[in-house]
C-alpha positions as CSV (number, residue, x, y, z in Angstrom):
1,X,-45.2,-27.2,-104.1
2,X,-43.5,-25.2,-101.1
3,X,-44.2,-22.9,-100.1
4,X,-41.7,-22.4,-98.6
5,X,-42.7,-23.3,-101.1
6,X,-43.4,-27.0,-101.8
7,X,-43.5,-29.8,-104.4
8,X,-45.7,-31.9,-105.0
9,X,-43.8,-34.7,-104.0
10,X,-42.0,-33.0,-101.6
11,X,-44.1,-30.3,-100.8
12,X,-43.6,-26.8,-99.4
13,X,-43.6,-27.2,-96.7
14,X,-48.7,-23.1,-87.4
15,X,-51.3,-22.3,-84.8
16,X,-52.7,-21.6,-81.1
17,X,-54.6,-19.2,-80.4
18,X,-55.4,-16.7,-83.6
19,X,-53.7,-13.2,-83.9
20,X,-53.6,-10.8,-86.2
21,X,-53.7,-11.6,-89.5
22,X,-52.7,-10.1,-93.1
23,X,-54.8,-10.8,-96.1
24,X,-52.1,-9.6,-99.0
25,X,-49.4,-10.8,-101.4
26,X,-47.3,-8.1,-100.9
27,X,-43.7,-7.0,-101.5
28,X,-40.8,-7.3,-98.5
29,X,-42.4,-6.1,-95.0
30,X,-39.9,-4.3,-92.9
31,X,-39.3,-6.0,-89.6
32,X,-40.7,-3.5,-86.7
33,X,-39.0,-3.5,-83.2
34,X,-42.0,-4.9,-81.1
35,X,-42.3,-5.9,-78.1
36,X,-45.3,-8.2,-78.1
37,X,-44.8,-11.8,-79.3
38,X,-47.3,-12.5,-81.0
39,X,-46.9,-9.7,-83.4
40,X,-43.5,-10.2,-83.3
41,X,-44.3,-14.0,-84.7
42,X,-47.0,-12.7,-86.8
43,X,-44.4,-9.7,-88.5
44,X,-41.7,-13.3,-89.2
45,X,-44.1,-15.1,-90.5
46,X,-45.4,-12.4,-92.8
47,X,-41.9,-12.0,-94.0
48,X,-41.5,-15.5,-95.0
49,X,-44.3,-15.1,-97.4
50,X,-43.5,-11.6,-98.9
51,X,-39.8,-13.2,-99.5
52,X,-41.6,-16.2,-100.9
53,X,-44.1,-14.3,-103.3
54,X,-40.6,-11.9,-104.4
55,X,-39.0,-15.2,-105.0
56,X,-36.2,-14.0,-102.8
57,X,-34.9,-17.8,-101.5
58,X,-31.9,-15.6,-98.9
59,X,-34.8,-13.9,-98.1
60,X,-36.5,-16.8,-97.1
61,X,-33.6,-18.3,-95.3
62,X,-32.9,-14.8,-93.4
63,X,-35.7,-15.9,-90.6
64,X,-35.1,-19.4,-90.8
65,X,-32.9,-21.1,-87.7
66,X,-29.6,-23.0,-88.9
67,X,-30.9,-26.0,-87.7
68,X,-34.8,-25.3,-88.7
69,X,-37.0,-28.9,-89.5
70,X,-38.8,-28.7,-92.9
71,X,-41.5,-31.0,-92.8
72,X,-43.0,-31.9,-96.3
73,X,-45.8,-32.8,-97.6
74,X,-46.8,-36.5,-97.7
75,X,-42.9,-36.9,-97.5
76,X,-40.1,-36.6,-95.2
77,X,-38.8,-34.4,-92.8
78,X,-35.2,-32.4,-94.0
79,X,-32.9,-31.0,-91.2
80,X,-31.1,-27.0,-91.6
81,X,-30.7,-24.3,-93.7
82,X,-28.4,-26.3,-96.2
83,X,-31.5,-28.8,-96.7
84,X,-34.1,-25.9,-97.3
85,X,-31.8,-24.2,-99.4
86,X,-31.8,-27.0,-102.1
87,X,-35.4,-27.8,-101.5
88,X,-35.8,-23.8,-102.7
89,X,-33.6,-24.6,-105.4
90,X,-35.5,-27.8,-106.5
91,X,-38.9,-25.6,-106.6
92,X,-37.4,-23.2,-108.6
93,X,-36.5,-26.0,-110.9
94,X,-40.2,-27.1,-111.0
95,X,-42.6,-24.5,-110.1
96,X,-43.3,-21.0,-110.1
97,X,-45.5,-20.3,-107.7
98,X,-47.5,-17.7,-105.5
99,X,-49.2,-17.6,-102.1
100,X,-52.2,-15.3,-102.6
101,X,-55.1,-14.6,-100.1
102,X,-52.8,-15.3,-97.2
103,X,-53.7,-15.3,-93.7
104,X,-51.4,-15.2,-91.0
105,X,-52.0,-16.3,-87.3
106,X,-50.2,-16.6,-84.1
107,X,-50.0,-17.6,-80.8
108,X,-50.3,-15.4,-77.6
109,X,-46.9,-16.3,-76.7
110,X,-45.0,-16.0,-80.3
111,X,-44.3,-19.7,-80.5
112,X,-46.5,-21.1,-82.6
113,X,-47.9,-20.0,-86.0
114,X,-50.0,-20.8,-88.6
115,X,-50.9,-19.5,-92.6
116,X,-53.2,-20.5,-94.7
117,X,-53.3,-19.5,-98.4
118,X,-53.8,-20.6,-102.2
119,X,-51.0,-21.5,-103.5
120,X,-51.1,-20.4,-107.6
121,X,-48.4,-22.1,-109.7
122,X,-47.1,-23.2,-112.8
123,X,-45.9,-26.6,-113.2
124,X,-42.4,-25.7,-115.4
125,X,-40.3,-28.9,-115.6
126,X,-41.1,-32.7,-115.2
127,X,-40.4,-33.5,-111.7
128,X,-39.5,-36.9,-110.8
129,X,-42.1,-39.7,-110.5
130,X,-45.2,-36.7,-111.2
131,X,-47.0,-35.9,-114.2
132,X,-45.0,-34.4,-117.2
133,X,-45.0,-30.7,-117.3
134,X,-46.4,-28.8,-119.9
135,X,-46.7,-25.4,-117.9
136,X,-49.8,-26.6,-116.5
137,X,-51.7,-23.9,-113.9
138,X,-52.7,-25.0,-110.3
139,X,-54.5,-23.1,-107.1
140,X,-54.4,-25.4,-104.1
141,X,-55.3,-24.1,-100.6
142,X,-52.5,-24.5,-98.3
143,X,-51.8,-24.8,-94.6
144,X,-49.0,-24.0,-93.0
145,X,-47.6,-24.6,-89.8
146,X,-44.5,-23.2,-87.9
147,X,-42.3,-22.6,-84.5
148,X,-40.6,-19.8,-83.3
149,X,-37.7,-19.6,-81.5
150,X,-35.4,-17.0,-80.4
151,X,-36.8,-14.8,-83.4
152,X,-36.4,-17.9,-86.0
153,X,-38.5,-20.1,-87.5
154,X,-37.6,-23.4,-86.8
155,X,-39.8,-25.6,-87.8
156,X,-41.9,-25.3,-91.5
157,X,-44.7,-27.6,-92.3
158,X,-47.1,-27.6,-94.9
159,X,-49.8,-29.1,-95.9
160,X,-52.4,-29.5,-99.4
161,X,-53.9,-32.0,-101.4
162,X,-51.8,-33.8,-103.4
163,X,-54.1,-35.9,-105.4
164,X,-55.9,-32.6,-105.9
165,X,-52.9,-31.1,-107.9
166,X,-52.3,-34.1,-109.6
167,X,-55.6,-34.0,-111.3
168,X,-54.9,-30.4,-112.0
169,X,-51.7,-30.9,-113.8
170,X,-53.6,-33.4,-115.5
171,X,-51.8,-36.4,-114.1
């Protein structure tokens, strides 16, 4: 599962002080000019999800850093764009999936972020060493954690219970 998605293998894959947050799955959200960071952090974030939830993967990779870390869950951690790009791909593959009651947070200082959501999905093909897929439904809450730099995310982690979708899918 990602959220950037995430699998469950390799899932999709924030948090100081709490900002504003958004409670909606919603489509594309323009990017103000603002001059505060945390909204300015709080507006990227945001925009990672609604590109997410369009399935829009450039979209997704619009506000991500060339070199951004993607740290999965219960897995590794991939380096850059190229990286998250195939991870997208591989999801797609997989799962379809949406993040619904979102909340976003961020730091005073636009730095740090954090979302937390349920993640709804469908588990479409077999992916290595999980269950077999028989379009099996999930809802997993999610956390998410990120860092901002220079208007980019640049770091993506994410984190749900693994053992929790795995009895889900029936595994």
């Amino acid at each position: 599962m990602n959220l950037s998605g995430s699998t469950p293998a390799s899932a999709p894959d924030p948090a100081s002080a709490p900002g504003p947050s958004t409670t909606a799955s919603s489509p594309a959200i323009p990017s103000p000019t603002v001059s505060n960071p945390q909204a300015r952090t709080h507006d990227l974030i945001s925009r990672y999800y609604a590109a997410f939830n369009a399935s829009d993967p450039a979209g997704m990779l619009e506000v991500l850093s060339d070199d951004v870390q993607h740290d999965i869950n219960q897995g590794g951690s991939e380096m850059g764009k190229d990286a998250f790009r195939a991870f997208l791909a591989h999801m797609d593959t997989h799962y379809r999936e949406q993040a619904r009651d979102l909340t976003v947070m961020a730091s005073s200082d636009g730095l740090r972020a954090a979302a937390e959501f349920v993640i709804h999905g469908e588990y479409l093909k077999t992916d290595e060493g999980l269950p077999p897929a028989k379009s099996q439904e999930y809802a997993l809450p999610v956390g998410a954690f990120f860092e901002v730099h220079g208007g980019l995310i640049t770091r993506v982690t994410n984190y749900y219970n693994l053992q929790d979708w795995t009895r889900q899918v029936g595994g």
